[in-house]
Residue frames as a rotation matrix with the C-alpha (Angstrom) as fourth column:
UNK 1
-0.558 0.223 0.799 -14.70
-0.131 -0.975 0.181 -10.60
0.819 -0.003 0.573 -24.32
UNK 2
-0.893 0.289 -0.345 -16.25
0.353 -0.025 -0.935 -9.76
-0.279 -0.957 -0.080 -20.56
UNK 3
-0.293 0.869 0.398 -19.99
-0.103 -0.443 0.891 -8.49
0.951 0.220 0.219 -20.98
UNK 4
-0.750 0.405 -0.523 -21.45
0.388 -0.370 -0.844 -6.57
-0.536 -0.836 0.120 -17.95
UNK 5
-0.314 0.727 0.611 -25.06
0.416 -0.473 0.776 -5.44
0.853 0.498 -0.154 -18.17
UNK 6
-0.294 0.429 0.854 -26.89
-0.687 -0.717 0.123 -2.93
0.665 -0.550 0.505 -15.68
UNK 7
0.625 0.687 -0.371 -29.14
-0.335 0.665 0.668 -5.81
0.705 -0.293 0.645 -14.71
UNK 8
0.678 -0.357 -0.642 -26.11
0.501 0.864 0.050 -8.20
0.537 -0.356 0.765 -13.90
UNK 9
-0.342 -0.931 0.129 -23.82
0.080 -0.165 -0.983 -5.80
0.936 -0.326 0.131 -12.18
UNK 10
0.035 0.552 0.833 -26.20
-0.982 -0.138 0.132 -6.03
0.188 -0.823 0.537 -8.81
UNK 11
0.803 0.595 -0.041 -25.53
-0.556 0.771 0.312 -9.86
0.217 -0.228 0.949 -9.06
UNK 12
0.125 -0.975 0.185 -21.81
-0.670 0.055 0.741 -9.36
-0.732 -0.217 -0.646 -9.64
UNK 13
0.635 0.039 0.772 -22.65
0.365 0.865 -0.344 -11.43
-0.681 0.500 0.535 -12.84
UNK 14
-0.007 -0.328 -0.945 -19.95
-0.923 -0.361 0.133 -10.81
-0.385 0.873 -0.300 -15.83
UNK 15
0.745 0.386 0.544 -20.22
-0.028 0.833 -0.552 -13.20
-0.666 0.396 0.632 -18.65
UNK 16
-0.127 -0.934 -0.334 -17.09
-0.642 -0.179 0.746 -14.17
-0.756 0.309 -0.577 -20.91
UNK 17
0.904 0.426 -0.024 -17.90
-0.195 0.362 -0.912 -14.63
-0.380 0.829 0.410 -24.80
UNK 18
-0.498 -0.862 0.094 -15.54
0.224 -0.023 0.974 -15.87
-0.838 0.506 0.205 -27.55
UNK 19
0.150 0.581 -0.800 -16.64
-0.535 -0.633 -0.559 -13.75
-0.831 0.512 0.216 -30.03
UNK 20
-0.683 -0.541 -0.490 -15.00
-0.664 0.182 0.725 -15.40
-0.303 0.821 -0.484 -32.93
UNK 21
-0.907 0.394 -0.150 -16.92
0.333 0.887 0.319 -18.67
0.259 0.239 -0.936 -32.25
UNK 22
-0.232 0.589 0.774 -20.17
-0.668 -0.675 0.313 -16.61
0.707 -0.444 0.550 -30.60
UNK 23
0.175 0.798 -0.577 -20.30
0.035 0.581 0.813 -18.76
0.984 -0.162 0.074 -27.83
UNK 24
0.603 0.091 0.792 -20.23
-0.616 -0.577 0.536 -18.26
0.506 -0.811 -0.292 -23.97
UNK 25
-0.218 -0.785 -0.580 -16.82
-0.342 0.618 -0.708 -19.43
0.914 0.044 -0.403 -22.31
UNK 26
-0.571 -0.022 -0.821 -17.76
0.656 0.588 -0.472 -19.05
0.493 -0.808 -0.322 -18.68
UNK 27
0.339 0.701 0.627 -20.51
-0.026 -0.659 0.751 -17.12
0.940 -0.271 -0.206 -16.43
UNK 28
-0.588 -0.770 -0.246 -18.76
0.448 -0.057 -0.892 -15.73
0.673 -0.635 0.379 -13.82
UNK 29
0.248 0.954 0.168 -20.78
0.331 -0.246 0.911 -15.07
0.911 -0.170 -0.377 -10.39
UNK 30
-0.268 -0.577 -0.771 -19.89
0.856 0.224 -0.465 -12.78
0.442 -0.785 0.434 -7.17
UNK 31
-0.055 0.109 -0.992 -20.32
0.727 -0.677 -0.115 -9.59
-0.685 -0.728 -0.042 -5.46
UNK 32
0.697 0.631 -0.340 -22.00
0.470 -0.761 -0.448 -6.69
-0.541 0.153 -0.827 -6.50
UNK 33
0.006 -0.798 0.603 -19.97
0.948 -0.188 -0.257 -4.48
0.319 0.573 0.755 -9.04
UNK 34
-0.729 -0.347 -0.590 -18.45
0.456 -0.889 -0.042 -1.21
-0.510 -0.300 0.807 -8.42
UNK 35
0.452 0.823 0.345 -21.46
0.841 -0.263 -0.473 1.31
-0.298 0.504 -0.811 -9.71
UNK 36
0.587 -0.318 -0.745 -18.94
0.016 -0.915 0.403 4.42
-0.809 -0.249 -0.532 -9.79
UNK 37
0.093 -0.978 0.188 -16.74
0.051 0.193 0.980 2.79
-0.994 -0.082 0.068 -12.49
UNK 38
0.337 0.232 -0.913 -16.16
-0.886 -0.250 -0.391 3.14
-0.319 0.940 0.121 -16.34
UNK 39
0.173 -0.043 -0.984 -14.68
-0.521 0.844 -0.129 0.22
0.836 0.535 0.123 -16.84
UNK 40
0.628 0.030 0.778 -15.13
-0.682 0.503 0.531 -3.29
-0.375 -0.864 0.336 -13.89
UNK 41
0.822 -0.274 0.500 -13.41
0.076 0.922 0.380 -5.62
-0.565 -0.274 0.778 -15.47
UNK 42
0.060 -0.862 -0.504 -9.70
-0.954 -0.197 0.224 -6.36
-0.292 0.467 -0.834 -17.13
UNK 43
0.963 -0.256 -0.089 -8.30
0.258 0.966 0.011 -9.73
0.083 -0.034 0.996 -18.26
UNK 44
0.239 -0.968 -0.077 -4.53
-0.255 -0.139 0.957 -10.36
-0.937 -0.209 -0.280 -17.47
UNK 45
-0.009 -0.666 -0.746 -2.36
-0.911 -0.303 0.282 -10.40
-0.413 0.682 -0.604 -20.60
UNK 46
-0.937 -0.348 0.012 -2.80
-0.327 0.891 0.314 -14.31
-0.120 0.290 -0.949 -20.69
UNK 47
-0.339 0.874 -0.350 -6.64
-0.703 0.012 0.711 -14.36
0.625 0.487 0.610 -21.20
UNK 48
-0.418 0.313 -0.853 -6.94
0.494 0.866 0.075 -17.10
0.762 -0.390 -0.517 -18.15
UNK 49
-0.273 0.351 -0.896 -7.64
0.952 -0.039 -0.305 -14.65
-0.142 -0.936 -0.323 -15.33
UNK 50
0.255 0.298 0.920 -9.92
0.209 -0.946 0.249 -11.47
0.944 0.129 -0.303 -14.98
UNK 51
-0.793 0.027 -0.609 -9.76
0.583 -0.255 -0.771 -9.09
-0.176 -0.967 0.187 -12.23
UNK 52
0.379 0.849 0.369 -13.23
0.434 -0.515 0.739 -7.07
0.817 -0.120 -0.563 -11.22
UNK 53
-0.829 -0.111 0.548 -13.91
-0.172 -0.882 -0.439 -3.98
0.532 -0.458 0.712 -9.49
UNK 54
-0.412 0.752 -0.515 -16.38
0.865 0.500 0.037 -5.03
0.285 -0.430 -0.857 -6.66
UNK 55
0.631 0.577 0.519 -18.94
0.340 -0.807 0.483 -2.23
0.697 -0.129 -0.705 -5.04
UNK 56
0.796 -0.397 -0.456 -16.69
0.338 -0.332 0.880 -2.34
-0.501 -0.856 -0.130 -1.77
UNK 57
0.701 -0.612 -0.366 -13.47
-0.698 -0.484 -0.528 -1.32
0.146 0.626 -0.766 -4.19
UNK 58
0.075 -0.583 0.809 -11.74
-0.263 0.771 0.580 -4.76
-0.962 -0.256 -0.095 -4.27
UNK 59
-0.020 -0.508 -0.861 -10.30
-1.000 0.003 0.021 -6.24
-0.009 0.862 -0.508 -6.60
UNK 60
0.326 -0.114 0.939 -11.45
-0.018 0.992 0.127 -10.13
-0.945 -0.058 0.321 -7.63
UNK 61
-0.463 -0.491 -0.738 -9.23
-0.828 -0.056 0.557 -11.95
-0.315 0.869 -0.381 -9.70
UNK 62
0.659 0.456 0.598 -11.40
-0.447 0.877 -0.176 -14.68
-0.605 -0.151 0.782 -11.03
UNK 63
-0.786 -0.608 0.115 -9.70
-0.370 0.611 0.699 -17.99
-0.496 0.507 -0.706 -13.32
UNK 64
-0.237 0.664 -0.709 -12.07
-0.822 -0.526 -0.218 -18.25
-0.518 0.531 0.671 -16.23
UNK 65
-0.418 -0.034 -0.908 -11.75
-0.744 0.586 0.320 -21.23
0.521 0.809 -0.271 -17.07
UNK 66
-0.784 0.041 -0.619 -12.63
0.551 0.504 -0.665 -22.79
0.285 -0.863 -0.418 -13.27
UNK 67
0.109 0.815 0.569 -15.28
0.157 -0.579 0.800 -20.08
0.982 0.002 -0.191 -13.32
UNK 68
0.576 0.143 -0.805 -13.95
0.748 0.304 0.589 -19.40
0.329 -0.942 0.068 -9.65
UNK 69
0.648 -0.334 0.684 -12.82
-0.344 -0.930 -0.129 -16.26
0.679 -0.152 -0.718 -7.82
UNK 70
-0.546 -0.655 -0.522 -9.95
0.473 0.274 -0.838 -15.80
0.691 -0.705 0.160 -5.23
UNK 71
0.099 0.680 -0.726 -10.92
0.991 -0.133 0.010 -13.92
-0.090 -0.721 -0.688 -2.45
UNK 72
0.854 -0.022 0.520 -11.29
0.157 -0.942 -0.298 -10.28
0.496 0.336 -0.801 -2.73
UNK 73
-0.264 -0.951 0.157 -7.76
0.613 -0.292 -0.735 -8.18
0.745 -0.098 0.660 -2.40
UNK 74
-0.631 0.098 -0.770 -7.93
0.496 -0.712 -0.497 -4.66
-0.596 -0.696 0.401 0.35
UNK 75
0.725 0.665 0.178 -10.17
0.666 -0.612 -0.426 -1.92
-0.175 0.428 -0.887 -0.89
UNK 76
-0.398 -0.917 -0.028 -8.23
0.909 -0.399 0.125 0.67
-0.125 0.024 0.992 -2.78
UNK 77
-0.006 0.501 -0.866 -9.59
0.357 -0.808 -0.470 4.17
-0.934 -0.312 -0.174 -2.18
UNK 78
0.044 0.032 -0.999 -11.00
-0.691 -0.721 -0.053 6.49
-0.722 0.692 -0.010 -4.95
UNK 79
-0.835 -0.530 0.150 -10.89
-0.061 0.361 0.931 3.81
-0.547 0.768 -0.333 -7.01
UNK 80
0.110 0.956 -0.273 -13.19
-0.568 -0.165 -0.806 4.57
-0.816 0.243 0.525 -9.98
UNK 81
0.713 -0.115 -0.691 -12.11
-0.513 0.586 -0.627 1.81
0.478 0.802 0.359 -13.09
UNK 82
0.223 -0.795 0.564 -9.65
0.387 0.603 0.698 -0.95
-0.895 0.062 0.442 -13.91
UNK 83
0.366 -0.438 -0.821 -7.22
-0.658 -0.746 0.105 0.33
-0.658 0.502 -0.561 -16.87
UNK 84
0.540 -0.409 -0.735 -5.33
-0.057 0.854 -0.517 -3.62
0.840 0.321 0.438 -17.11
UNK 85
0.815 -0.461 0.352 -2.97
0.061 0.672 0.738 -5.80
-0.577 -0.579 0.576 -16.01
UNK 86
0.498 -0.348 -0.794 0.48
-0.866 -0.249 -0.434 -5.60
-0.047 0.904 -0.426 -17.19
UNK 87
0.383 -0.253 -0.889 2.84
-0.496 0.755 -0.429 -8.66
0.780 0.604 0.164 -18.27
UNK 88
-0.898 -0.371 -0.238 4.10
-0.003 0.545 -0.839 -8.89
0.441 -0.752 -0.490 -14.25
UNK 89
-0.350 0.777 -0.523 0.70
0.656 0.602 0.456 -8.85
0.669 -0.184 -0.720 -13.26
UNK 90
-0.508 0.117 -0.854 0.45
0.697 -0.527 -0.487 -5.38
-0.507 -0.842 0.186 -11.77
UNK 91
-0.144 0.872 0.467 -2.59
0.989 0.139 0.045 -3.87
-0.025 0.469 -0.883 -11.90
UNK 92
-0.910 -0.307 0.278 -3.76
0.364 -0.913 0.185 -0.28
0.197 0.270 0.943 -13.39
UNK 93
-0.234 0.750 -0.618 -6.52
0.965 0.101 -0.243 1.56
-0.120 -0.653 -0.747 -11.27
UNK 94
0.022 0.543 0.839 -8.59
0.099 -0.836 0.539 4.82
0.995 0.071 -0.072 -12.02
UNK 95
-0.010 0.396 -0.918 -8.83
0.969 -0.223 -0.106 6.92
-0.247 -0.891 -0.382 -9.31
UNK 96
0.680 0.588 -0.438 -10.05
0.683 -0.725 0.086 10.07
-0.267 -0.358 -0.895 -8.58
UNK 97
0.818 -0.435 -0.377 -7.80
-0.426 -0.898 0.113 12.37
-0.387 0.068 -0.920 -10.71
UNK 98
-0.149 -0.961 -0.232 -4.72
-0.989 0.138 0.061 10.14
-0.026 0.238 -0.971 -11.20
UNK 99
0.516 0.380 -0.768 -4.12
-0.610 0.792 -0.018 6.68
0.601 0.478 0.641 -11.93
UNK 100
0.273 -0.706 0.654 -2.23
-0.881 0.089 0.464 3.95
-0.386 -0.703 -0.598 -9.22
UNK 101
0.098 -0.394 -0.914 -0.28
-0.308 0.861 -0.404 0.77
0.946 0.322 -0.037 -9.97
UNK 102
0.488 0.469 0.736 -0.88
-0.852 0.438 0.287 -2.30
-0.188 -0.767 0.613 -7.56
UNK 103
-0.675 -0.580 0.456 0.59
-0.597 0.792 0.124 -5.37
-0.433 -0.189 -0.881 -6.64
UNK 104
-0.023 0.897 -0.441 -1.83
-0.262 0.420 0.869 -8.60
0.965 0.135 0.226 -8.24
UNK 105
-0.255 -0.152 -0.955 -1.27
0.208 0.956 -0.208 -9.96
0.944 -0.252 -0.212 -4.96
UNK 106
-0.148 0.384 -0.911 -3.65
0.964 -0.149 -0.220 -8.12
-0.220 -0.911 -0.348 -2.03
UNK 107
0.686 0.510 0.520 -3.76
0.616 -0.787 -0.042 -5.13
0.388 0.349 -0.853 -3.97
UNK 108
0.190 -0.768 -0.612 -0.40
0.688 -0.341 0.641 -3.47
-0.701 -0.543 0.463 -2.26
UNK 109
0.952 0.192 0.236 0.25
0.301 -0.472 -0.829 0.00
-0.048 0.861 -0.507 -3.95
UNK 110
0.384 -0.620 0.684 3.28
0.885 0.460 -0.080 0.32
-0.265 0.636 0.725 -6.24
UNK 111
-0.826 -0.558 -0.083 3.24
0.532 -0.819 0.214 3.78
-0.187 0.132 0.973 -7.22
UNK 112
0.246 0.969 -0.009 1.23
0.755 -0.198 -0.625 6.47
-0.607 0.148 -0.781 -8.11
UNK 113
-0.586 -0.398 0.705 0.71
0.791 -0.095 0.604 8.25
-0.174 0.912 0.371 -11.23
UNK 114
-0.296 0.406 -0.865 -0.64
0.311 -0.815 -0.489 11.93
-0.903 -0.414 0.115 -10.80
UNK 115
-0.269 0.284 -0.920 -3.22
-0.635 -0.770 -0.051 14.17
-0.724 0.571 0.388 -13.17
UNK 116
-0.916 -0.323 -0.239 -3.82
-0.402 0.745 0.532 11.31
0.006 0.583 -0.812 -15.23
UNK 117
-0.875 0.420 0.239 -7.26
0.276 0.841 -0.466 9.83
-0.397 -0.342 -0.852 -14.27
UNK 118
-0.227 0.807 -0.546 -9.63
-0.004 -0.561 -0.828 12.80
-0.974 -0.185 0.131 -14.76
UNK 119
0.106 0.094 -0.990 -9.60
-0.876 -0.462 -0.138 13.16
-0.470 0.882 0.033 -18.96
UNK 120
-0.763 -0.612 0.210 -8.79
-0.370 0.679 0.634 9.44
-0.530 0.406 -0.744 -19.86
UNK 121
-0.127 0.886 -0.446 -10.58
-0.935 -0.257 -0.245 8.52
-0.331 0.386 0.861 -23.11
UNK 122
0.878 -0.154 -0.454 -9.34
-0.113 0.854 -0.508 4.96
0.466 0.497 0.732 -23.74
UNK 123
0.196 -0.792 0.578 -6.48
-0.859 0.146 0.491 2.77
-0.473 -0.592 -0.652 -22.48
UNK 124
0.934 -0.023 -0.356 -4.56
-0.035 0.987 -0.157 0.04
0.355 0.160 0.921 -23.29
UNK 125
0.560 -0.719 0.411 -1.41
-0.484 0.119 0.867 -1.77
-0.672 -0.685 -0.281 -21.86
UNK 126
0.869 -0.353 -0.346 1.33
-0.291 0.201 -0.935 -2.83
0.399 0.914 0.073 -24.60
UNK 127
-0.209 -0.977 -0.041 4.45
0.207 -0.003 -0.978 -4.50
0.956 -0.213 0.202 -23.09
UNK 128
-0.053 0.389 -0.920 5.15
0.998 0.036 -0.043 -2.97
0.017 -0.920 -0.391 -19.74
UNK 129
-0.987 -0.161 0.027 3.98
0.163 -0.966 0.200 0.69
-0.006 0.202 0.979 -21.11
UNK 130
0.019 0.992 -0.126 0.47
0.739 -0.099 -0.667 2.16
-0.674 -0.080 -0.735 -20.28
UNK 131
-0.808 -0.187 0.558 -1.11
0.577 -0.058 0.815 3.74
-0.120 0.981 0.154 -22.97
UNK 132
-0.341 0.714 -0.611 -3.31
0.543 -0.381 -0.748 6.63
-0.767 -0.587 -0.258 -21.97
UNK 133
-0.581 0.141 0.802 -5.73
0.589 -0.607 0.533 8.83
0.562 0.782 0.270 -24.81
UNK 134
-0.409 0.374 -0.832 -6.88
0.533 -0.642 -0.550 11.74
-0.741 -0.669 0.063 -23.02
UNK 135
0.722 0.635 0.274 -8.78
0.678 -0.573 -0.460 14.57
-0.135 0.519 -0.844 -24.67
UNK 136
0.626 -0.545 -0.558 -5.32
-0.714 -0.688 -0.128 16.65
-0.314 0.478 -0.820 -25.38
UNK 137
0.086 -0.582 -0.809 -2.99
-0.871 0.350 -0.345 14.00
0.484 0.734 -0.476 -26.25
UNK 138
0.662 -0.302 -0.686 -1.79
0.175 0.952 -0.250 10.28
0.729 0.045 0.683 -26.09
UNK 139
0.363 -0.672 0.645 0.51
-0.931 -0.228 0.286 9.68
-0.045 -0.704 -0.708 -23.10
UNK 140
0.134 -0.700 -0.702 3.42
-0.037 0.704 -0.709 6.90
0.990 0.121 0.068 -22.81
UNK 141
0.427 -0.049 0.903 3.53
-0.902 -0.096 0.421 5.89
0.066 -0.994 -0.085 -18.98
UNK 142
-0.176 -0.306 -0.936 6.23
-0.033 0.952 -0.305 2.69
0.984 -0.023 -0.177 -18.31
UNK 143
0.222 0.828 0.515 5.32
-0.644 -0.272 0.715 0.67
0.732 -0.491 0.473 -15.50
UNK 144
0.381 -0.626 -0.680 7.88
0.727 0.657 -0.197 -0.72
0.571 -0.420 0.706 -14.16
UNK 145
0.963 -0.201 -0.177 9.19
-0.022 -0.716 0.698 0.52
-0.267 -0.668 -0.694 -11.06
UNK 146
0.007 -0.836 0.549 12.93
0.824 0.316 0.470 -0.99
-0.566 0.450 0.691 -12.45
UNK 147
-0.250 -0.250 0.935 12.45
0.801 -0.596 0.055 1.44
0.544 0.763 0.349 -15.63
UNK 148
0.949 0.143 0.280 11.70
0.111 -0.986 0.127 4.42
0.294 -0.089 -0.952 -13.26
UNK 149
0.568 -0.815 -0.109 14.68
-0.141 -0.227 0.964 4.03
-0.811 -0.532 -0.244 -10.80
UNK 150
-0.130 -0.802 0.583 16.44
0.967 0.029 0.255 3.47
-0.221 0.597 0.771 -14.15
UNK 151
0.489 0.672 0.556 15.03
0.840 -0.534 -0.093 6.06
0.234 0.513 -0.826 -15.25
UNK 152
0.981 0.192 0.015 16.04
0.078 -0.471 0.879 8.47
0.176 -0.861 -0.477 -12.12
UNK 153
0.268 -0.938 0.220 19.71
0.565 0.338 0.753 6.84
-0.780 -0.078 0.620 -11.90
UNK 154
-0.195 -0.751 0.630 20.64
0.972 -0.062 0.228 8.20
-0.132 0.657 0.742 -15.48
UNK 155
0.614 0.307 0.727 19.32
0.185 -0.952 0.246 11.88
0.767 -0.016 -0.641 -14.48
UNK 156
0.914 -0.331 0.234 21.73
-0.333 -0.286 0.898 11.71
-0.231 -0.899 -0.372 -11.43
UNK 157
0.192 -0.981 0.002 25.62
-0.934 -0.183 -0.307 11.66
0.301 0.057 -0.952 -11.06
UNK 158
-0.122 -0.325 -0.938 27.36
-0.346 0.900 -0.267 8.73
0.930 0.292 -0.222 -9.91
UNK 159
0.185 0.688 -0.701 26.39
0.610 0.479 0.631 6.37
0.770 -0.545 -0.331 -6.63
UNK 160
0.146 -0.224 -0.964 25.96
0.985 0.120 0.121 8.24
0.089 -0.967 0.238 -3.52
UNK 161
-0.565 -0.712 0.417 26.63
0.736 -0.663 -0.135 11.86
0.372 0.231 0.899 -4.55
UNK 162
-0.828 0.241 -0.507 25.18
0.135 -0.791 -0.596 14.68
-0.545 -0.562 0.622 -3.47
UNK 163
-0.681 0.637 -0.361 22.39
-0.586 -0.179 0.790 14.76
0.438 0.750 0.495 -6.73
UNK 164
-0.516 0.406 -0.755 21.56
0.258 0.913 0.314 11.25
0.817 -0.033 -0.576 -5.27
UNK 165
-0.491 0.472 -0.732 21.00
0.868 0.332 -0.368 11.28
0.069 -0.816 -0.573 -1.78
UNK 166
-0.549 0.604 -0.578 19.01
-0.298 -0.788 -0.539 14.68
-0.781 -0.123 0.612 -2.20
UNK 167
-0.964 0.162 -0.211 16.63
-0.087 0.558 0.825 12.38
0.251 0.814 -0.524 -5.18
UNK 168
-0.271 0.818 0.506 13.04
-0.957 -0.171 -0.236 12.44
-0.106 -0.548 0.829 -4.87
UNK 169
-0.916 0.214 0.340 11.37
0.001 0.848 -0.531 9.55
-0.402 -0.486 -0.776 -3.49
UNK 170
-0.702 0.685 -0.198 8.78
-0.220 0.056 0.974 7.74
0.678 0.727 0.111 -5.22
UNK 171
-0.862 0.379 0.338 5.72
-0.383 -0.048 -0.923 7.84
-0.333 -0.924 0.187 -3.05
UNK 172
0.447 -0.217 0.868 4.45
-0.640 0.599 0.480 5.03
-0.624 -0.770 0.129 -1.96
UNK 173
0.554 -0.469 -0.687 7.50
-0.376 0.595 -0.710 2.75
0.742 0.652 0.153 -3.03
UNK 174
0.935 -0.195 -0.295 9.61
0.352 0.602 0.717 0.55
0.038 -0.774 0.632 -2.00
UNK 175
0.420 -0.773 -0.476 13.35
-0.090 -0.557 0.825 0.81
-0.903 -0.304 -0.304 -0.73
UNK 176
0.967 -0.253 -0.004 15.37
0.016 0.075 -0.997 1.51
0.253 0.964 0.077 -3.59
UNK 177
0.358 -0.927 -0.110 19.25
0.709 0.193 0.678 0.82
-0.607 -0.321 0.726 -3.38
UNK 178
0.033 -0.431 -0.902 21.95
-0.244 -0.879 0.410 3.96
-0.969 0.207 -0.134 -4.66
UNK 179
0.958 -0.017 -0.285 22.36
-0.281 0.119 -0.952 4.20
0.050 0.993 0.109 -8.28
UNK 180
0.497 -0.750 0.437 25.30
0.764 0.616 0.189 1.97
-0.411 0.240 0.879 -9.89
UNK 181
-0.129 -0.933 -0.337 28.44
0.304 -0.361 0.882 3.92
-0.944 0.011 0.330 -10.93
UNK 182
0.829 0.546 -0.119 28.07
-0.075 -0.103 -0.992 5.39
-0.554 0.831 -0.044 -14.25
């Protein structure tokens, strides 16, 4: 478990407990935390590396066991939380209203996930499916870009057709090749 206190988020301190045994695993020291956020820190899916939400909106990923940070990633506007990390290692960001998916590597954005950010009582990442409880209902959000364009492909005719090449474009994504032949 990460523990942030008022005090320590001006020192950029976060402290990492194993509850079970109650004893402190590693005291983790850098840059100022994000004040704006609900939640600074995440741990990736393997429990060796956190990422933090710095004041400048960066993203450090530290290795918890080496008690040592990389260097911060880009600043990612509007960001106001971390959400997680999912099993490839792309990260889930609060922002202002909607939620974005990031590369782990420099913080490159992946996709974005409108209306989503503003009502979110709890999260969690299962698999590669975000798990969102809002104040009207539970949302299912996969996070793979693969399972959208699959996604997209079996709402559209076969490769190249008129359905296709008139397809909306995920914004900001990457190229995406025609759907396969059904």
């Amino acid at each position: 478990m990460a523990v942030v206190t008022d005090a320590w988020r001006d020192d950029g301190r976060i402290e990492v407990w194993d509850v079970r045994r109650g004893t402190r695993v590693a005291r983790l020291e850098g840059d100022p935390l994000d004040y704006g956020g609900w939640r600074w820190v995440v741990f990736a899916p393997d429990g060796d590396r956190l990422a933090a939400l710095d004041e400048q909106q960066r993203v450090v990923w530290w290795r918890v066991d080496e008690e040592k940070a990389a260097a911060p990633g880009r600043a990612i506007g509007d960001a106001t939380g971390l959400l997680g990390v999912a099993p490839d290692g792309t990260l889930v960001v609060t922002r202002v209203g909607d939620a974005g998916l990031y590369s782990p590597d420099g913080g490159e954005p992946l996709g974005l996930l409108s209306g989503v950010g503003y009502d979110i009582l709890a999260a969690r990442i299962t698999g590669d499916t975000l798990v969102l409880v809002t104040d009207k209902a539970d949302r299912r959000i996969r996070l793979s870009p693969d399972a959208w364009y699959d996604t997209l492909c079996a709402a559209l005719d076969g490769p190249n057709s008129p359905a296709q090449r008139g397809r909306p474009e995920l914004e900001p994504a990457r190229d995406t090749p025609p759907c396969p032949a059904g």
